[in-house]
C-alpha positions as CSV (number, residue, x, y, z in Angstrom):
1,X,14.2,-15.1,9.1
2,X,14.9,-13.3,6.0
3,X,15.3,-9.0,5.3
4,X,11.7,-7.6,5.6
5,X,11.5,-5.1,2.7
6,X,8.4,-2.3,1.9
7,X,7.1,-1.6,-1.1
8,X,5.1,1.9,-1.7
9,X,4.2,4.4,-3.9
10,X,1.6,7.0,-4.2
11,X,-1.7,6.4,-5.8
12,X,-0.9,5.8,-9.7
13,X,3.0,5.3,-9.2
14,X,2.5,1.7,-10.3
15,X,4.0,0.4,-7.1
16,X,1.8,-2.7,-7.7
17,X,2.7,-3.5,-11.1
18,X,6.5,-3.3,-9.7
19,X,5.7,-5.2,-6.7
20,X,4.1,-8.5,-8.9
21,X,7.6,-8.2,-10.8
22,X,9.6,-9.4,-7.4
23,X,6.6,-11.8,-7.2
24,X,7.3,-13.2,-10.4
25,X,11.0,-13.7,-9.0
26,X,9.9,-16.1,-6.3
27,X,9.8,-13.5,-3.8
28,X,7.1,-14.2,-0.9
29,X,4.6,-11.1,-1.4
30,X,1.5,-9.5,1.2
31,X,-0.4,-7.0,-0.3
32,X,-1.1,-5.4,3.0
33,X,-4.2,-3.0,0.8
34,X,-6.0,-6.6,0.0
35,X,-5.7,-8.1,3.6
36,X,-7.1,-4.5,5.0
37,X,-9.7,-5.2,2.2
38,X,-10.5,-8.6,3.6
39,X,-10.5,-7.6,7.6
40,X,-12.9,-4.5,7.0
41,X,-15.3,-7.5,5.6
42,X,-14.1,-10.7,8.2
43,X,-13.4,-9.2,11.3
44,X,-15.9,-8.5,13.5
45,X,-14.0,-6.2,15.7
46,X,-13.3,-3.8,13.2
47,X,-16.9,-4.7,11.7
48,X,-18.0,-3.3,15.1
49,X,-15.6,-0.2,15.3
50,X,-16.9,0.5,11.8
51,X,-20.4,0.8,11.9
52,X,-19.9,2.6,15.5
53,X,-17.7,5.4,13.7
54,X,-20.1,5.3,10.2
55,X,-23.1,4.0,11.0
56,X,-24.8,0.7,9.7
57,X,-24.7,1.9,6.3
58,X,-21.3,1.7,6.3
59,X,-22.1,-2.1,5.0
60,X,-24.4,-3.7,2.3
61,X,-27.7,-5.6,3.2
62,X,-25.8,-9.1,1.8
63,X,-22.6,-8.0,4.6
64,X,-20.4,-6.5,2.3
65,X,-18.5,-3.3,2.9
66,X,-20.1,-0.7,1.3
67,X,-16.8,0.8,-0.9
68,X,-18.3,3.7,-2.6
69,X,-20.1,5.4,0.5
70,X,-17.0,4.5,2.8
71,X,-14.9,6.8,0.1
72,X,-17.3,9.0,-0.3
73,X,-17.3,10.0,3.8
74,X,-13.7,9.6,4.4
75,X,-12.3,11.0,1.2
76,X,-14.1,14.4,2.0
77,X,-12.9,14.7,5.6
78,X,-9.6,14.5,6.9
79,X,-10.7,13.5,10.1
80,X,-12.8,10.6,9.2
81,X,-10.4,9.4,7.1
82,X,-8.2,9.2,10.4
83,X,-10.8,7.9,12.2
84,X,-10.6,5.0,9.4
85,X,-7.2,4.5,9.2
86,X,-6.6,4.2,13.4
87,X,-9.1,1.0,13.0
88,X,-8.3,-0.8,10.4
89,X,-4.2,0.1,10.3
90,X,-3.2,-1.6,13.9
91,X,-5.4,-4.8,12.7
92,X,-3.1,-4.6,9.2
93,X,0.0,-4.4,10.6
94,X,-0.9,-7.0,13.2
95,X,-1.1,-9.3,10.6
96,X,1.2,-8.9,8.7
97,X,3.7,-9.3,11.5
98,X,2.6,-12.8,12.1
99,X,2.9,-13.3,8.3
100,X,5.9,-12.1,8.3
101,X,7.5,-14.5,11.1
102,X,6.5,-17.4,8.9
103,X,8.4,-16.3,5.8
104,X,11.1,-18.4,5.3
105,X,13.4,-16.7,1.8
106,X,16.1,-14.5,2.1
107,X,13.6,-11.8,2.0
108,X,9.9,-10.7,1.7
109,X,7.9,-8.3,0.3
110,X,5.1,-6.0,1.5
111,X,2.8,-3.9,-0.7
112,X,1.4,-1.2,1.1
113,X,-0.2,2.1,0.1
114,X,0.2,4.1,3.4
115,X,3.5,2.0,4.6
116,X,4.6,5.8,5.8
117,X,1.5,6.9,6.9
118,X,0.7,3.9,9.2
119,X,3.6,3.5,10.5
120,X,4.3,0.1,9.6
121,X,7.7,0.8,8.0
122,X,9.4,1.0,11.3
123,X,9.3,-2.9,11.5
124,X,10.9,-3.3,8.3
125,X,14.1,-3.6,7.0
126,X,14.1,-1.7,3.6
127,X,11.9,0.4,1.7
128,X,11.3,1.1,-1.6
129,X,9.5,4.2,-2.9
130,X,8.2,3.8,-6.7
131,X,8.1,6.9,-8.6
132,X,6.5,8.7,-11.0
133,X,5.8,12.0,-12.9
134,X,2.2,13.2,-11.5
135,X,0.9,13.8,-14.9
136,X,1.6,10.2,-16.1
137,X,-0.1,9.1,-12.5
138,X,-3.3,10.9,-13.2
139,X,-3.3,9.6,-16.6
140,X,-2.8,5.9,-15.0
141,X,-5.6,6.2,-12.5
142,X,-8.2,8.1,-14.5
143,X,-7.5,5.3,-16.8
144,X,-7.7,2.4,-14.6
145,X,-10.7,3.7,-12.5
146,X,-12.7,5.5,-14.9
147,X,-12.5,8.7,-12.4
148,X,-12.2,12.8,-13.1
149,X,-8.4,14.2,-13.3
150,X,-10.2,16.6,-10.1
151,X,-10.9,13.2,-8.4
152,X,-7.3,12.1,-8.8
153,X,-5.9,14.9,-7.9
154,X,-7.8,15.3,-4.8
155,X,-7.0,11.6,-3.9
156,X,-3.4,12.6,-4.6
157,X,-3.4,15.7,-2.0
158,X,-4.6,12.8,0.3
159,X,-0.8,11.3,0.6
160,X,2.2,12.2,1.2
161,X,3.9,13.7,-1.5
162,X,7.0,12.0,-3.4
163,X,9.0,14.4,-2.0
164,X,8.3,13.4,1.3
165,X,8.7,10.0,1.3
166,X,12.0,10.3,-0.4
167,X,13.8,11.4,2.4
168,X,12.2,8.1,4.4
169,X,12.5,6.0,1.7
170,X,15.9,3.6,1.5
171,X,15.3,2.8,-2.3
172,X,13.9,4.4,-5.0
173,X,12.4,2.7,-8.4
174,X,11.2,5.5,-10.7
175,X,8.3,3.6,-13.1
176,X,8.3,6.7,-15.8
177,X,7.8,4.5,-19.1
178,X,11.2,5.5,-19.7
179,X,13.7,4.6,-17.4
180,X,13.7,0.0,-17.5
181,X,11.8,-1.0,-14.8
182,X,13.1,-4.6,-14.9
183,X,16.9,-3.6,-14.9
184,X,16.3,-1.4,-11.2
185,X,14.2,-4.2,-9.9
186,X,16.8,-7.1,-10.8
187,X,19.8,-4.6,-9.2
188,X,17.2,-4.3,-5.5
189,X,16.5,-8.5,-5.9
190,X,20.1,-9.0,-6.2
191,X,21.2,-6.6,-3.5
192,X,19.2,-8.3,-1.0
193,X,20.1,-11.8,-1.7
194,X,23.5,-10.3,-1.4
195,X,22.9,-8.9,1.7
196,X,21.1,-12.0,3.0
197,X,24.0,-14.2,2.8
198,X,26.0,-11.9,5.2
């Protein structure tokens, strides 16, 4: 089995953008936001433990999860927002495991907002923290998600700040517009198929 690498970044970093770069090198890729997507609307465990901690609102009359009242509880209350992440975080990282045991390259990649938070970067190898100035971050997300800077910002207080996951993170990408992005993911590919031939 290959190196299991980490990929985060806080919320406007552009930690996905980098992350479809070591996709496009071949690299095999779980975006661990997408699947938690998917099991909050297949699983009927966590369908269960859902509506039991928000109420049937919590989904749509056609099944799907309601998004915008989901944010709208836990984004406002620390503790709910716990509450959310202790259900749907153990069923994440559970699969991503087993993904991870079939992987068969000299390394793999997972995407994951909260890989600190959760916990999940224990199992892995190496991490990678992608960086970048908060101003250019707000810009990015009110941007992409047609949002308030307020609304960013208070999303942003939500994580851990930069600074903290520097000191847990084993590799650092800064994604400033500046700095060549390609050039720092090309030195971390190589490293690790360096690494993997040990």
């Amino acid at each position: 089995m290959g190196l299991k690498i980490g990929i985060t970044g806080g919320i406007g970093s552009g930690k996905s953008y980098v992350a479809k770069i070591f996709k496009a090198l071949g690299v095999p890729f779980y975006d661990a936001d997408r699947v938690a997507r998917n099991i909050m609307e297949e699983s009927d465990a966590v369908r269960a433990d859902l509506i039991a901690a928000f109420g049937k609102q919590v989904y749509l009359p056609d099944g799907h999860l309601d998004r915008p009242y989901l944010s709208s509880v836990v984004f406002r209350d620390q503790a709910k927002l716990d509450i959310l992440n202790g259900i749907v975080h153990p069923a994440v990282i559970k699969d991503g495991e087993e993904w991870s045991a079939k992987q068969r390259g000299p390394y793999s990649l997972k995407e994951a907002a909260l890989l600190f938070e959760s916990g999940s970067y224990k199992k892995l190898d190496y991490t990678i923290l992608v960086v970048a100035p908060e101003d250019l971050r707000i810009a990015r997300v009110m941007s992409r998600d047609q949002v308030s800077r307020e609304q960013v910002i208070d999303r942003i207080k939500k994580q851990k700040t930069d600074q903290e996951k520097k000191t847990m993170a084993d590799f650092i990408i800064v994604n400033d517009e500046h700095e060549p992005l390609l050039e720092q993911v090309l030195n971390l590919h190589y490293r690790f198929l360096e690494e993997y031939k040990k």
